[in-house]
C-alpha positions, 0 to 999 in steps of 0.5 A, spaced: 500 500 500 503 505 497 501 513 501 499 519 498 502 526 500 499 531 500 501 536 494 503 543 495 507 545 490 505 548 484 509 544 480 505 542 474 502 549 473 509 552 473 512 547 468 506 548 463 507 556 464 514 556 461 512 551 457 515 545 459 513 537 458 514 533 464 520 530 459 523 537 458 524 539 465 526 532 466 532 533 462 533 541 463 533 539 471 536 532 471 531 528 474 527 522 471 520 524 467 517 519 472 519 523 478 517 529 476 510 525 474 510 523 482 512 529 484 506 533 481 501 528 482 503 528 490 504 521 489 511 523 492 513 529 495 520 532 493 526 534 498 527 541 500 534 539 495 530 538 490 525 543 490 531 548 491 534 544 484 527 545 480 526 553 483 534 554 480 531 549 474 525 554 472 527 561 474 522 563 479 522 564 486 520 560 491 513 563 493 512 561 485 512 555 486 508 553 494 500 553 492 498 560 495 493 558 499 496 553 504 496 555 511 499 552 517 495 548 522 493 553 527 495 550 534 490 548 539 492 550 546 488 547 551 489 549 558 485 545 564 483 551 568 479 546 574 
């Protein structure tokens, strides 16, 4: 059984703004097309390294590449006041 990550990257989008295949941004930033298909499907999620490897790859910022609307959790403090 195999689990999914939840996707926060923008990947896909981002690669077919510039006008890229899975299979050009696999041979413009090294990585296996079926890596990239993971990564855009959540199947995986890619390390920081290599998140940092395709920003470099594509010339965008970080910011560019993040889903926009994804918040951390908000904590929960719970305090026993009896």
């Amino acid at each position: 059984m195999t689990s999914r990550s939840k996707n926060y990257l923008r990947l896909k989008d981002v690669r077919i703004e510039h006008g890229l295949t899975q299979t050009a941004l696999a041979e413009l930033s090294g990585y296996a097309q079926s890596q990239i298909w993971r990564w855009e499907t959540g199947k995986e999620c890619p390390s920081a390294r290599v998140v940092y490897d395709l920003i470099c790859t594509l010339c965008v910022e970080p910011n560019d590449i993040f889903i926009e609307d994804w918040k951390e959790p908000d904590l929960v403090y719970s305090w026993d006041q009896s």
